[in-house]
N, CA, C and O atoms as a MOPAC input file, in Angstrom:
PM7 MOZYME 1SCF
protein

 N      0.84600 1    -1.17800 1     0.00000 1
 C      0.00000 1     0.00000 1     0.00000 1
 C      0.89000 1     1.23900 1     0.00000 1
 O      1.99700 1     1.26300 1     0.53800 1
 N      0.33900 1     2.25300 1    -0.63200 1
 C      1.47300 1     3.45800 1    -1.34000 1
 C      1.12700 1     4.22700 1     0.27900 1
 O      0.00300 1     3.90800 1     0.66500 1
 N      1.55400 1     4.75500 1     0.83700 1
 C      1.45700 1     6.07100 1     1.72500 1
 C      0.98000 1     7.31800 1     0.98000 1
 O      0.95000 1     7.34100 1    -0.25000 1
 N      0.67000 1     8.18400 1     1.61200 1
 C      0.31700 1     9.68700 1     0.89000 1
 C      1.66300 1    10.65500 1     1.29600 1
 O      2.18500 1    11.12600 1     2.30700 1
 N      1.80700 1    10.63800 1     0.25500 1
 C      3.57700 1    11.96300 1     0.92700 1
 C      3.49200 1    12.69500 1     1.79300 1
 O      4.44900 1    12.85300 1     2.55200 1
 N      2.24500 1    13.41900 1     1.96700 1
 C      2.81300 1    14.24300 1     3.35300 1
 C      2.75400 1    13.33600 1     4.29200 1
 O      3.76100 1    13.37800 1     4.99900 1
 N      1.57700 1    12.08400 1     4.76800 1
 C      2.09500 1    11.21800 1     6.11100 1
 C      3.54500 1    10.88800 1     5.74800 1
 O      4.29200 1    11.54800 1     6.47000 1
 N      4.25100 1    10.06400 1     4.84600 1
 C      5.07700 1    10.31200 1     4.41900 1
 C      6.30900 1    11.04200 1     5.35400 1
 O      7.21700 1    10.87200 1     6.16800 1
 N      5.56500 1    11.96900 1     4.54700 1
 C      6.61300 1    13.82900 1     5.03300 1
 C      6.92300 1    13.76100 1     6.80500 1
 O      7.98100 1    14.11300 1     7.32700 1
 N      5.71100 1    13.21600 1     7.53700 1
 C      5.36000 1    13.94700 1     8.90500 1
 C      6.12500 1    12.73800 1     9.67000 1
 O      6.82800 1    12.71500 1    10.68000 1
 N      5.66600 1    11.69000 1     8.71000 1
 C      6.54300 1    10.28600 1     9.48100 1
 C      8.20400 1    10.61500 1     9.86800 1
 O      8.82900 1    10.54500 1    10.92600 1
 N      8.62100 1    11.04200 1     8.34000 1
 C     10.25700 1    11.24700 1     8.30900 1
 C     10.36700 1    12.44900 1     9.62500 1
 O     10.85600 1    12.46900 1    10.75500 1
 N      9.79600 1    13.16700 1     8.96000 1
 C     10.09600 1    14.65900 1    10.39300 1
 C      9.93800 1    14.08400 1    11.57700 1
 O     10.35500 1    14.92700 1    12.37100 1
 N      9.44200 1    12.77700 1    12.41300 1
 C      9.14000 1    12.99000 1    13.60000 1
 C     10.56000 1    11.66900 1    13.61800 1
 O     11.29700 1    11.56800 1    14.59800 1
 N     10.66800 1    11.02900 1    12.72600 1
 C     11.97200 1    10.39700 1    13.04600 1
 C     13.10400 1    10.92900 1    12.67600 1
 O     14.00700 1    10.10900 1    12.83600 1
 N     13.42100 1    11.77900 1    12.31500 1
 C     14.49000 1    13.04500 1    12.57500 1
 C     14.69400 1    13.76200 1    13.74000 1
 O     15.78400 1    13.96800 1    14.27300 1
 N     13.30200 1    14.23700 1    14.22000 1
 C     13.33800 1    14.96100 1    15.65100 1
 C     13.06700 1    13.57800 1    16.56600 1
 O     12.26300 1    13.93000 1    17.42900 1
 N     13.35000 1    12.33200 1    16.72900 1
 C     13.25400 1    11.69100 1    17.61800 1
 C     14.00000 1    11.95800 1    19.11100 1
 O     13.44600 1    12.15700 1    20.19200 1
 N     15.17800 1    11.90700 1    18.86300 1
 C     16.21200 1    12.35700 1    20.23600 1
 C     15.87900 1    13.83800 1    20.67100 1
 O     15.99300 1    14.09800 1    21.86900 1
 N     15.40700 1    15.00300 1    19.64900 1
 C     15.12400 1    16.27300 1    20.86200 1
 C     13.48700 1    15.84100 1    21.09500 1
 O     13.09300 1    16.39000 1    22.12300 1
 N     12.23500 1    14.88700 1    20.34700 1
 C     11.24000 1    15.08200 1    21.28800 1
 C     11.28300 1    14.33600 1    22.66100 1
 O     10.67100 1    14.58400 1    23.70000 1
 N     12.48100 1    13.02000 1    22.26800 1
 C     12.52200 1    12.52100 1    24.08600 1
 C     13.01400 1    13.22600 1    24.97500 1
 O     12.74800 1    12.95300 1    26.14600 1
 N     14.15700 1    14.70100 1    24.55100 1
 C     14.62900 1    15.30400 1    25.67900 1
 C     13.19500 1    16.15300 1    25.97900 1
 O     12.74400 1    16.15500 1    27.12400 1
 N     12.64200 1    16.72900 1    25.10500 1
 C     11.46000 1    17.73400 1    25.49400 1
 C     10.73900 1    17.20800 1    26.70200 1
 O     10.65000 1    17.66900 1    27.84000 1
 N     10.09000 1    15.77100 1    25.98000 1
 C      9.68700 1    15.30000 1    26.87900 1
 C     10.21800 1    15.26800 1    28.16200 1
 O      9.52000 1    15.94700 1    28.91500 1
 N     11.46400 1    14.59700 1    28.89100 1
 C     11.83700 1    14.88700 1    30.04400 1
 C     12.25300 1    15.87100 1    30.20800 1
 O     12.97700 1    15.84300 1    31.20300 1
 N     12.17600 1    17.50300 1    29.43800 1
 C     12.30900 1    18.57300 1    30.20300 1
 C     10.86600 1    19.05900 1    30.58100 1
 O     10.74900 1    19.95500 1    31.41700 1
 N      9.58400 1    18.40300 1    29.89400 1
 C      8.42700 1    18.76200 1    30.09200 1
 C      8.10500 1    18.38000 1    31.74400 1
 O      7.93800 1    19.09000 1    32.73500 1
 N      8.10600 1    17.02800 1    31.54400 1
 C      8.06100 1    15.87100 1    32.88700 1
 C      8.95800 1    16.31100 1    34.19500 1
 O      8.76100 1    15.76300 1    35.28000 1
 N     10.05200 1    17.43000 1    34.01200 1
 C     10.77100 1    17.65400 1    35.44400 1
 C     10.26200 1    18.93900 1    35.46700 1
 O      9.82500 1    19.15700 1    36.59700 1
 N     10.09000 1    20.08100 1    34.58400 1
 C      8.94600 1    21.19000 1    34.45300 1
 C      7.67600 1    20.96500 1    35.55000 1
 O      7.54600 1    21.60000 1    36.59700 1
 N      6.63900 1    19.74700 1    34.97900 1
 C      5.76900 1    19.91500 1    35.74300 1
 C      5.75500 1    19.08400 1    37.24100 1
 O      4.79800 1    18.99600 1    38.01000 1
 N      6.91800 1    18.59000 1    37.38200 1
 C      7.15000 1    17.74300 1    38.46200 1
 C      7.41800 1    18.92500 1    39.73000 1
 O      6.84400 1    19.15700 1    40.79400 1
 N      8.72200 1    19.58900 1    38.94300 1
 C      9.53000 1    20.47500 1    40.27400 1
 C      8.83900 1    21.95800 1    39.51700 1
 O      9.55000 1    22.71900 1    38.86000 1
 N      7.93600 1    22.10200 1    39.65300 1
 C      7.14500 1    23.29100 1    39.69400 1
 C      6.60800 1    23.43900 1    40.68200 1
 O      6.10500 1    22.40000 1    41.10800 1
 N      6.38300 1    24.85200 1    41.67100 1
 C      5.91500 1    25.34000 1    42.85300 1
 C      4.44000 1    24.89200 1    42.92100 1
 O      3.67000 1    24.80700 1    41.96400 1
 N      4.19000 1    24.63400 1    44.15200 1
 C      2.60000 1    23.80400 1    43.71500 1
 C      1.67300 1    24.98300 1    43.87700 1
 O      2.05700 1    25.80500 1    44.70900 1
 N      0.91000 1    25.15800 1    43.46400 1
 C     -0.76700 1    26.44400 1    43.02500 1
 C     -1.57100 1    25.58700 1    43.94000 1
 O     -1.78000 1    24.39200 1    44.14700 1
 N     -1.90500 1    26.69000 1    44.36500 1
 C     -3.82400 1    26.31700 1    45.14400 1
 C     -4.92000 1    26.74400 1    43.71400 1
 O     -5.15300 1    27.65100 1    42.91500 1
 N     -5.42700 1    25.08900 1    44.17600 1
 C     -6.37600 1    25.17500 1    42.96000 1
 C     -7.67200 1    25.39700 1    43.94700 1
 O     -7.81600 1    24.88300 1    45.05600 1
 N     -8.70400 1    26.41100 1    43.18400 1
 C     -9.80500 1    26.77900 1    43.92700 1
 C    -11.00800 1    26.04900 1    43.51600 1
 O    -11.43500 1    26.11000 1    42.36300 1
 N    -11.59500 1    25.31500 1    44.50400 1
 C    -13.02700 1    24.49600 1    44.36100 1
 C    -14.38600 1    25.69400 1    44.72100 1
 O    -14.43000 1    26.20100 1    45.84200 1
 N    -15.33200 1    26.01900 1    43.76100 1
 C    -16.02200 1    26.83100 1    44.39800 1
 C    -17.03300 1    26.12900 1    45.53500 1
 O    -17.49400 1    25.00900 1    45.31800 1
 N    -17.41300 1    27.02600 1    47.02900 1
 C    -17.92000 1    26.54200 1    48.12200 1
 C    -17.22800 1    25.64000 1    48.61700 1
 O    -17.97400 1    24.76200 1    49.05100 1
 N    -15.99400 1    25.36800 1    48.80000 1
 C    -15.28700 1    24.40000 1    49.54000 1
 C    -13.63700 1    24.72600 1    49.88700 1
 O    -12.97700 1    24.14600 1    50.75000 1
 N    -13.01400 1    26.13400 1    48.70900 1
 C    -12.38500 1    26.40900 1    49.29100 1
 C    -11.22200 1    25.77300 1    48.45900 1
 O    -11.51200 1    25.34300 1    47.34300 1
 N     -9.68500 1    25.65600 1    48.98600 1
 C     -8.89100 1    25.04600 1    48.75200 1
 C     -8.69900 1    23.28400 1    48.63200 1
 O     -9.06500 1    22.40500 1    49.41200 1
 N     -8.09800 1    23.21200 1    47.54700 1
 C     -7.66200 1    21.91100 1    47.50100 1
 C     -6.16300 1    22.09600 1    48.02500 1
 O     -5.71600 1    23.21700 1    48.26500 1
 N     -5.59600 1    21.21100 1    48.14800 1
 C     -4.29400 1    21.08300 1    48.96000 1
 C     -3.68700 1    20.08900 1    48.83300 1
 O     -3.14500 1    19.58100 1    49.81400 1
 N     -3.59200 1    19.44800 1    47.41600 1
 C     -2.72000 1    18.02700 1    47.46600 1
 C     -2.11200 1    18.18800 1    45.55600 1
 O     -2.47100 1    18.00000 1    44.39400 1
 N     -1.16000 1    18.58800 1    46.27100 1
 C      0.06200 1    19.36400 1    44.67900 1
 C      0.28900 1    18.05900 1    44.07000 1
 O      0.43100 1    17.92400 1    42.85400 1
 N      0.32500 1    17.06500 1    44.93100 1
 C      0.95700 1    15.52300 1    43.69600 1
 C     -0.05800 1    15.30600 1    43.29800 1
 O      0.19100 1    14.81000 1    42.19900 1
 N     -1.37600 1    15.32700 1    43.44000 1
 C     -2.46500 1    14.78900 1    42.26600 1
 C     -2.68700 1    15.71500 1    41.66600 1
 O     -3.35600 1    15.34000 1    40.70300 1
 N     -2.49600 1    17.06400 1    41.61100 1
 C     -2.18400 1    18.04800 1    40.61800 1
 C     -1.55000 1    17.66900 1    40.36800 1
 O     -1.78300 1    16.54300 1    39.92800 1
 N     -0.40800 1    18.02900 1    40.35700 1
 C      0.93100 1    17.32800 1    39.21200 1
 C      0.58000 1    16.33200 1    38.53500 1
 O      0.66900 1    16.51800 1    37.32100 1
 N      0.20900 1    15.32800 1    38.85500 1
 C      0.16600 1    14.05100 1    38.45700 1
 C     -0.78000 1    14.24200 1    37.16500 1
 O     -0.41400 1    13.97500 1    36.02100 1
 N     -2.13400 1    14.77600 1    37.54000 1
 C     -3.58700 1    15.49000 1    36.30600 1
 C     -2.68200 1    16.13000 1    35.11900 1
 O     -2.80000 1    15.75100 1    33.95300 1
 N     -1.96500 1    16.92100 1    35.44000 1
 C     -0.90400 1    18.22000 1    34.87800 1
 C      0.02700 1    16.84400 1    33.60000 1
 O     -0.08600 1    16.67600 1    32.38500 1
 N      0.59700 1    16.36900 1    34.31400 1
 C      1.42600 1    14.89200 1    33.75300 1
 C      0.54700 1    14.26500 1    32.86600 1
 O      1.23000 1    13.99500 1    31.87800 1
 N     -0.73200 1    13.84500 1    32.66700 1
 C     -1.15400 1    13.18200 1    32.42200 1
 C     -2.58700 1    13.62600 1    31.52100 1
 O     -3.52100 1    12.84100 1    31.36300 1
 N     -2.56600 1    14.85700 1    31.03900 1
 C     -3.44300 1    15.83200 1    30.33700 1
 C     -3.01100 1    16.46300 1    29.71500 1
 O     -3.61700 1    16.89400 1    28.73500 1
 N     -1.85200 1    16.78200 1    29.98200 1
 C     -0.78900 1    17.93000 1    29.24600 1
 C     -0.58900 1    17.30200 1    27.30100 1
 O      0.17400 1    16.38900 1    26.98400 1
 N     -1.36400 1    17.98100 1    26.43000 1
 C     -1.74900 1    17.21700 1    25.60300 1
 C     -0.56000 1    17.61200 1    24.39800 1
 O     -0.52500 1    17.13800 1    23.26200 1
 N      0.13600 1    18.34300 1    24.82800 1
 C      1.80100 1    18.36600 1    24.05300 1
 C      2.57300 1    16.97900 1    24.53400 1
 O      3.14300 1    16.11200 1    23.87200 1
 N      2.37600 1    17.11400 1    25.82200 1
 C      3.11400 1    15.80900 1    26.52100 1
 C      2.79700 1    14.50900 1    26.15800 1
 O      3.69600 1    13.77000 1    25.75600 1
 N      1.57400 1    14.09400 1    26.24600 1
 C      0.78400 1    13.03500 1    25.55200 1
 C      1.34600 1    12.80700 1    23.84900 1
 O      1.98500 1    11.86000 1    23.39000 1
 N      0.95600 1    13.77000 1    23.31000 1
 C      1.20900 1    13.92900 1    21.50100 1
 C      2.70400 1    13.18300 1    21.27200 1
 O      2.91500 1    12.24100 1    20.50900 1
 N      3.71700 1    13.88300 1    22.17100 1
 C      4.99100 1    13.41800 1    21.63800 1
 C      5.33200 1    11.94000 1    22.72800 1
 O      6.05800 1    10.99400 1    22.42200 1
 N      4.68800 1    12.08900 1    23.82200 1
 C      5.48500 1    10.39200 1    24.23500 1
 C      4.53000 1     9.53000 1    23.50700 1
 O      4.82200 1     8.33400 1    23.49900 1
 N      3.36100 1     9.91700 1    22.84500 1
 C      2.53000 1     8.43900 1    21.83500 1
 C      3.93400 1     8.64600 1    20.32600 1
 O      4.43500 1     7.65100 1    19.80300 1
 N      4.22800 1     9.78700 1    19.99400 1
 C      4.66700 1     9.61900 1    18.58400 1
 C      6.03300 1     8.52500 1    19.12300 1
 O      6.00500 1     7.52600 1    18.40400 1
 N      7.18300 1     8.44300 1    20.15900 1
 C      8.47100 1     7.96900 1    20.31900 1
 C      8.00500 1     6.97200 1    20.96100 1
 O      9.02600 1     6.31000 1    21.14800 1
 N      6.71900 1     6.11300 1    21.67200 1
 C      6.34700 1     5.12500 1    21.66100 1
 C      5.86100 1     4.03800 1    20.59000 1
 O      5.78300 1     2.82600 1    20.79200 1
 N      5.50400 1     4.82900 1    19.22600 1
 C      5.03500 1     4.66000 1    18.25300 1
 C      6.64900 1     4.15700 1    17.39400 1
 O      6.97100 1     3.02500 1    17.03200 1
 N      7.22900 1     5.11900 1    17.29600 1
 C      8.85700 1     4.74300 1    16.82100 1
 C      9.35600 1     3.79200 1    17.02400 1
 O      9.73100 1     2.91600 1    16.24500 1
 N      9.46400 1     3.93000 1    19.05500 1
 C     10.09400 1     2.43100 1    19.49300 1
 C      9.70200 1     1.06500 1    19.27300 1
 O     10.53800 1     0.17300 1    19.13300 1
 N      7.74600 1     0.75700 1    19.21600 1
 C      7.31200 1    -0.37500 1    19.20500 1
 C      8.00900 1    -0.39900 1    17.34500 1
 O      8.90200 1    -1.17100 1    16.99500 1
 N      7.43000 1     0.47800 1    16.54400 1
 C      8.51100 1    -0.27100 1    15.42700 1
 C      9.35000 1    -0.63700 1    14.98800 1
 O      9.45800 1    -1.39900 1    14.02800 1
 N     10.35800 1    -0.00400 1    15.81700 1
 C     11.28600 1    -0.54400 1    15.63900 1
 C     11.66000 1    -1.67000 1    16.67700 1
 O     12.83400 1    -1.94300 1    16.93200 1
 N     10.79500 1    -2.18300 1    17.14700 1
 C     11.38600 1    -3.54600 1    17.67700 1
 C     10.32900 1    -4.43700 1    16.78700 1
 O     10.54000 1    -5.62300 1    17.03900 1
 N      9.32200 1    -4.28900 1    15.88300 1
 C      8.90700 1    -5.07800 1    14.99600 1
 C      9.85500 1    -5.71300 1    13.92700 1
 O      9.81000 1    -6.86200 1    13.48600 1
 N     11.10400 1    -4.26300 1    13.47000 1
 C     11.44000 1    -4.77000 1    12.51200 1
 C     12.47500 1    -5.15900 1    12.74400 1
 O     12.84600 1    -5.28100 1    13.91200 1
 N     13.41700 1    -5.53700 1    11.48300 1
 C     14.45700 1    -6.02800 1    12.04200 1
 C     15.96700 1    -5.18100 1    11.70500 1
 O     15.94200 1    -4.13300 1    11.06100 1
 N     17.25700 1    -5.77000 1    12.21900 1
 C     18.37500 1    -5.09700 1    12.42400 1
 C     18.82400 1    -4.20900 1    11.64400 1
 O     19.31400 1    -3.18600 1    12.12300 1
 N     18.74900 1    -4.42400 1    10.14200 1
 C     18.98800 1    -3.18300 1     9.08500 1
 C     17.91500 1    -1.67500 1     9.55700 1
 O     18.08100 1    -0.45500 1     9.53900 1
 N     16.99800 1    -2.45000 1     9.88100 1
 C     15.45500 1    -1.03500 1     9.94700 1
 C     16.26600 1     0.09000 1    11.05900 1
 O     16.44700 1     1.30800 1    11.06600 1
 N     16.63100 1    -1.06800 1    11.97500 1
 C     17.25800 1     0.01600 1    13.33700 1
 C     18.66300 1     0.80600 1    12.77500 1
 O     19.17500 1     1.90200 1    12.99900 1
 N     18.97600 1    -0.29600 1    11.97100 1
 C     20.69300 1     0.50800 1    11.40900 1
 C     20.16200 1     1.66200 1    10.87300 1
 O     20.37200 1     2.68000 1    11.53200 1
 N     19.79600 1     1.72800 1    10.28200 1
 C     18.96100 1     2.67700 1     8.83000 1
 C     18.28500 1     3.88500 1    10.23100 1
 O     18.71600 1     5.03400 1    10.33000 1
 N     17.66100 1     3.55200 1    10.77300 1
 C     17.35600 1     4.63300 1    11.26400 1
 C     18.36000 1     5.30300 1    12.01300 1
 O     18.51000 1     6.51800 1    11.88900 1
 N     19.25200 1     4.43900 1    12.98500 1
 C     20.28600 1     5.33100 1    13.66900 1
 C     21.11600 1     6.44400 1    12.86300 1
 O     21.47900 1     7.55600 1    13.24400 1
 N     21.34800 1     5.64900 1    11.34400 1
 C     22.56900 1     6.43000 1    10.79700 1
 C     22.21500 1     7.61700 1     9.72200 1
 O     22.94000 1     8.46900 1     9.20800 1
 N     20.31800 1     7.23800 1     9.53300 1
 C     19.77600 1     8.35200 1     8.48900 1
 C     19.20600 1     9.46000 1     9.50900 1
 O     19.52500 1    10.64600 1     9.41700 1
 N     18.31300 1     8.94700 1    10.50900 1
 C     17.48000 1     9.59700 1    11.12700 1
 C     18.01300 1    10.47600 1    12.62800 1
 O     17.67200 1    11.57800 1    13.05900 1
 N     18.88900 1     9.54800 1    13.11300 1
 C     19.45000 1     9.99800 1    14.04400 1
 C     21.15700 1    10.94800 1    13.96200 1
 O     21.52500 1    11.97800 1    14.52500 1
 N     21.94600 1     9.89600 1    12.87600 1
 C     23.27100 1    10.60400 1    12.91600 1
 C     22.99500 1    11.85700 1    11.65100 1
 O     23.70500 1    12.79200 1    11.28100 1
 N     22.03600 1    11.52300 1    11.34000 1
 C     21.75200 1    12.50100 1     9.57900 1
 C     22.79000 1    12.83700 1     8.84100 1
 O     23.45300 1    13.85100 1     8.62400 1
 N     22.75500 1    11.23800 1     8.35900 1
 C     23.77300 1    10.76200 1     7.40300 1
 C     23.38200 1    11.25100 1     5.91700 1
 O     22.17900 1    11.50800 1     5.96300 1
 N     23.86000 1    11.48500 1     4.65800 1
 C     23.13000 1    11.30900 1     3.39100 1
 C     22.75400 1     9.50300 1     3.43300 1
 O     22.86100 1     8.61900 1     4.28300 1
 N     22.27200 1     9.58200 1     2.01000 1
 C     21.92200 1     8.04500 1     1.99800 1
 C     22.90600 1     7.21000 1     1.59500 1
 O     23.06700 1     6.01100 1     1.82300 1
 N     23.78700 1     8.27200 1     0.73600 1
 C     25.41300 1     7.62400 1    -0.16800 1
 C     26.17600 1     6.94800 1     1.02900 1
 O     26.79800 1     5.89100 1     0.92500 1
 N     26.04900 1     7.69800 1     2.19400 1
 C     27.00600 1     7.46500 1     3.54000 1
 C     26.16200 1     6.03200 1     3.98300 1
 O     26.68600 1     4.97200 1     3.63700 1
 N     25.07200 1     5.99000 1     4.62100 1
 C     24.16600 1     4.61400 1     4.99700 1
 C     24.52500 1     3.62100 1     4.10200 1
 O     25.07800 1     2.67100 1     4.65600 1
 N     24.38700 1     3.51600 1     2.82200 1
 C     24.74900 1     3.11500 1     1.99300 1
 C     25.54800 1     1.85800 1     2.36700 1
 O     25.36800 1     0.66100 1     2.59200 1
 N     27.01300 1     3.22700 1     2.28500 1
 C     28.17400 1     2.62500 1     2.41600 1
 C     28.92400 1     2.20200 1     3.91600 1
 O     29.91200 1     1.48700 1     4.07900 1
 N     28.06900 1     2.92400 1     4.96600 1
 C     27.91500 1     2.07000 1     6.05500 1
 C     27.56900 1     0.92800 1     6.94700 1
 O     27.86600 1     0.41200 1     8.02500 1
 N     26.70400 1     0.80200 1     5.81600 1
 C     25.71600 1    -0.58500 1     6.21000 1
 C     26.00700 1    -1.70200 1     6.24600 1
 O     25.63000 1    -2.34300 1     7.22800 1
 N     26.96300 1    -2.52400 1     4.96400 1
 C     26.68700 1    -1.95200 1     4.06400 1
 C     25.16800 1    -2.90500 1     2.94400 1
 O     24.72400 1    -4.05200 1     2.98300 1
 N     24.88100 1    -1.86300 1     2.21600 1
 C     23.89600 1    -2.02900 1     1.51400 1
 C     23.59000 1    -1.51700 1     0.49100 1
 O     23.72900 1    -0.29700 1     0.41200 1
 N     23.14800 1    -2.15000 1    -0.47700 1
 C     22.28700 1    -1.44400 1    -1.85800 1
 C     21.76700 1    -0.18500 1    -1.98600 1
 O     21.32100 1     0.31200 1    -0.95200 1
 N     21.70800 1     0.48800 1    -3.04600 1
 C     21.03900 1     1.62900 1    -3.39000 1
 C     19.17200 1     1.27500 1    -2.70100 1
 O     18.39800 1     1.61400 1    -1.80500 1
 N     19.29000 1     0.33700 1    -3.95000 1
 C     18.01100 1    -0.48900 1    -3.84600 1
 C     17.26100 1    -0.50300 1    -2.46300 1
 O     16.41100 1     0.28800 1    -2.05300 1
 N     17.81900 1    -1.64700 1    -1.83200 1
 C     17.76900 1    -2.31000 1    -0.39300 1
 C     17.35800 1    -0.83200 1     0.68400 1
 O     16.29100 1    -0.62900 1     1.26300 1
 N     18.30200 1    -0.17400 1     0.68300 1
 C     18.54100 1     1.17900 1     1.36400 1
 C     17.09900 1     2.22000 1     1.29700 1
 O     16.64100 1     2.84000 1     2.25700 1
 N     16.58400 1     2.21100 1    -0.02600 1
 C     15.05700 1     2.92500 1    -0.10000 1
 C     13.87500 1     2.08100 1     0.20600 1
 O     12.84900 1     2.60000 1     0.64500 1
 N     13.99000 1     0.51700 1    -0.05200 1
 C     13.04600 1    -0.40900 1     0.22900 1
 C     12.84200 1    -0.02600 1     1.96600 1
 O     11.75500 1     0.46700 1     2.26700 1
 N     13.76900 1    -0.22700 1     2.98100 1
 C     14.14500 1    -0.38900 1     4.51900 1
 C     13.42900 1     1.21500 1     4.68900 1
 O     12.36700 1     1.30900 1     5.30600 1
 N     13.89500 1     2.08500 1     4.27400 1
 C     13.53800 1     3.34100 1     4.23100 1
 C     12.18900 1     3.51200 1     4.69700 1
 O     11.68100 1     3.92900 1     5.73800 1
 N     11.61900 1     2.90200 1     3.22200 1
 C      9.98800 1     2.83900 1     3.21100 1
 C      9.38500 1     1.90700 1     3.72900 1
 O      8.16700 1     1.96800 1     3.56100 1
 N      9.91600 1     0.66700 1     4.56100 1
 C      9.30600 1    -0.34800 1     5.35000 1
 C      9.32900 1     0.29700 1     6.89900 1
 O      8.47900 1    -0.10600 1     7.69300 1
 N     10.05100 1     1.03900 1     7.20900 1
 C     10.85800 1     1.63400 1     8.40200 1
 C      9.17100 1     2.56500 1     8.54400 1
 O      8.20500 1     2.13900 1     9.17700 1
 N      9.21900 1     3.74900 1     7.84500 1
 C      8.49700 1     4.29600 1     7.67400 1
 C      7.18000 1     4.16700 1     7.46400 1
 O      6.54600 1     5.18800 1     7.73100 1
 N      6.56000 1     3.26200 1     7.08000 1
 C      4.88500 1     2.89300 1     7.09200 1
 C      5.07100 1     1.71200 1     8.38000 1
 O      4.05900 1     1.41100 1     9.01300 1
 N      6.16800 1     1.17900 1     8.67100 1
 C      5.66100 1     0.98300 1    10.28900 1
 C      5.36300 1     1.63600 1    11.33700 1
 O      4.73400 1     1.35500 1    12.35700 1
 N      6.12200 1     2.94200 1    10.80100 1
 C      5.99100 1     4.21500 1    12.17000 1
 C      4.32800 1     4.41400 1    12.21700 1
 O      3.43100 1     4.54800 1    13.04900 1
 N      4.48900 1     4.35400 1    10.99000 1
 C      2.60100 1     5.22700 1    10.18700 1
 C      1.58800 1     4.62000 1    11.27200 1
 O      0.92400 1     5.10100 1    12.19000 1
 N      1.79300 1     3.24400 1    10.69900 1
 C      1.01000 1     2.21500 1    10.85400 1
 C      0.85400 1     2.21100 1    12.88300 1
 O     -0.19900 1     1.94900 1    13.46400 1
 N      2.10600 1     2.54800 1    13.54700 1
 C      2.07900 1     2.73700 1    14.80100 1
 C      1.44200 1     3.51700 1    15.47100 1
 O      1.00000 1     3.36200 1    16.61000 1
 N      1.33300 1     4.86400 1    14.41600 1
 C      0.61400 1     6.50700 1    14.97000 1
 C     -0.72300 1     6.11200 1    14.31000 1
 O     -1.50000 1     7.06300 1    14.40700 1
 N     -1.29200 1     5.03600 1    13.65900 1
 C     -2.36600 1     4.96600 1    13.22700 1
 C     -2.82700 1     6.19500 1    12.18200 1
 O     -3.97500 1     6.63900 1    12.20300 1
 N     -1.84900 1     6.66400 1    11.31100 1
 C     -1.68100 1     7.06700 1    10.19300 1
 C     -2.29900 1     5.98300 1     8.85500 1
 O     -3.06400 1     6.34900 1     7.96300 1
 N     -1.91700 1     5.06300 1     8.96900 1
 C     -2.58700 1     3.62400 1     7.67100 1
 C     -2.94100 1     2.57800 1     8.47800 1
 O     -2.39800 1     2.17400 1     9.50700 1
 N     -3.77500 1     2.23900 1     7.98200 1
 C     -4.94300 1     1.07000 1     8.16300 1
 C     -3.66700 1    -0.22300 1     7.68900 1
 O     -2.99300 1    -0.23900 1     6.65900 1
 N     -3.65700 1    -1.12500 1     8.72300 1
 C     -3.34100 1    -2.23800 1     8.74600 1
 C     -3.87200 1    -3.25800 1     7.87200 1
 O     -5.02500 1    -3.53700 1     8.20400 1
 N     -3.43700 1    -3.95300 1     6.82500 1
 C     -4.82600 1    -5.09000 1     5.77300 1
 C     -4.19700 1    -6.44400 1     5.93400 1
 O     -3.44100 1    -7.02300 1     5.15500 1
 N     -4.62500 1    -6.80400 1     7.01800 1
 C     -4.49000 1    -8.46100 1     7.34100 1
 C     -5.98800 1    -8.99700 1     6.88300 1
 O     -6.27300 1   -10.19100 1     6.97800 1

């Protein structure tokens, strides 16, 4: 099944930014952790007074926070679907941002081989973020 280029497009971009959305993420997660705790106001009752189940709501609603630990959960389960070239291919395109001439010749591997992994790599991510319909 063909992908549509921009999922495509959005797939590659989020496995490019993989390593700064996991730091975001744990700069998000110590952000709302070691943040000064707020009195949240209940009307007719006054103060609430328990900052870790705030925090915790805050952790767990925060819908930037959510968005990017589903997309690098989505990454990781695929890449433990596929196999050892998929992970090579991604460390040395996506992560070291290699050209493809360099992967290539790192791998080593085919011109060929090298765009096939590419695009298997990539509609697994899809297929993870529920971008494409699965046809078993």
């Amino acid at each position: 099944m063909k992908l549509n280029r921009a999922v495509f497009r959005y797939v590659e971009h989020e496995l490019y930014n993989y390593d700064t959305t996991t730091e975001e993420i744990e700069s998000l997660r110590e952000d709302i952790i070691n943040a000064p705790p707020l009195r949240d106001t209940v009307p007719s009752t006054g103060y609430i007074s328990n900052p870790t189940a705030s925090k915790a709501t805050k952790l767990v609603t925060n819908t930037v926070l959510v968005r990017m630990a589903r997309t690098v959960t989505a990454i990781d389960k695929a890449l433990a679907r596929l196999t050892e070239n998929h992970v090579a291919l991604f460390s040395l395109k996506y992560r070291q941002d290699l050209p493809w001439q360099q992967v290539c010749a790192e791998m080593p591997t085919s011109e060929r081989s090298y765009f096939r992994l590419r695009r298997e790599l990539v509609h697994m991510v899809a297929l993870e973020l529920g971008l494409l319909c699965s046809i078993e």
